[in-house]
N, C-alpha and C positions, 0 to 999 in steps of 0.2 A: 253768196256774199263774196266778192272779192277785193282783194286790195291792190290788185296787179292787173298782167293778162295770162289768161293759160294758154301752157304751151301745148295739152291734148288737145284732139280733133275733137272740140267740143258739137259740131256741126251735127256728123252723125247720130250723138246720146243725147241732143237735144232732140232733132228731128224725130228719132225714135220717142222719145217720151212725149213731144205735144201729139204725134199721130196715133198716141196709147187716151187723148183726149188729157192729158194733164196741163195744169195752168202751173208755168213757169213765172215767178217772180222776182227780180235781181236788185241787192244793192252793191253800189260801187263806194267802197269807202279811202278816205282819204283824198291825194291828188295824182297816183299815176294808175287807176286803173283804166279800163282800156271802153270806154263809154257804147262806142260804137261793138264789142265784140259782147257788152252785157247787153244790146238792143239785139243783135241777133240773136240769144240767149233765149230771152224773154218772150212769154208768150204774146206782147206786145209794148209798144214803145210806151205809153202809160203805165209799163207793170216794171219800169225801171226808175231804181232813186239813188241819189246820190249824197251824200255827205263826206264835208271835209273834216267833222269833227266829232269824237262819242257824245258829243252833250246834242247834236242837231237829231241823230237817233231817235231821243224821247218825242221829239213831233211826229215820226212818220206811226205809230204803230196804226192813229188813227188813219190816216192815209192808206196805207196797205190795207185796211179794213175794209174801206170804202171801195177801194180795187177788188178786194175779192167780193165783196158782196155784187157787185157790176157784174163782174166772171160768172155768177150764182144763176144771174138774173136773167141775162145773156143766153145762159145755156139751156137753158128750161122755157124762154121767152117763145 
C-alpha cells in the first residue's frame, strides 16, 4: 500500500521476491502516489488498484479476491 513514492531500490526486493514465485499485489491510495512505480511493484498490471478515497476501499476486497484467485488458478493450470 502506498500513498507516495519510495525512495528505496524497490526494484531489487521486488525482483527477488516475485523470482521466490510470490504474487505481489499494490494499492495506490490517495492522489500522489507514483502509479507507474506500483505497476513495476506488482506481479502484474491487473494486481494494481487505486483509490482516492477510504470509502472506494470497501469495493476492492472483492476484486483483489478475484485477482488472487486468477494467480491460484494460473499457477497450477
Amino acid at each position: 500500500m502506498m500513498a507516495g513514492s519510495s525512495t528505496d531500490d524497490v526494484k531489487s526486493a521486488v525482483g527477488n521476491l516475485k523470482s521466490s514465485g510470490v504474487i505481489i499485489m499494490c494499492l495506490g491510495m490517495g492522489e500522489s502516489f507514483d502509479k507507474a512505480q506500483l505497476a513495476s511493484m506488482a506481479t502484474m498490471k491487473a494486481y494494481v488498484m487505486t483509490a482516492t478515497k477510504w470509502s472506494e476501499v470497501d469495493k476492492m476486497p472483492s476484486q483483489f479476491v478475484k485477482h488472487i484467485s486468477q494467480g491460484i488458478s494460473n499457477t497450477f493450470a
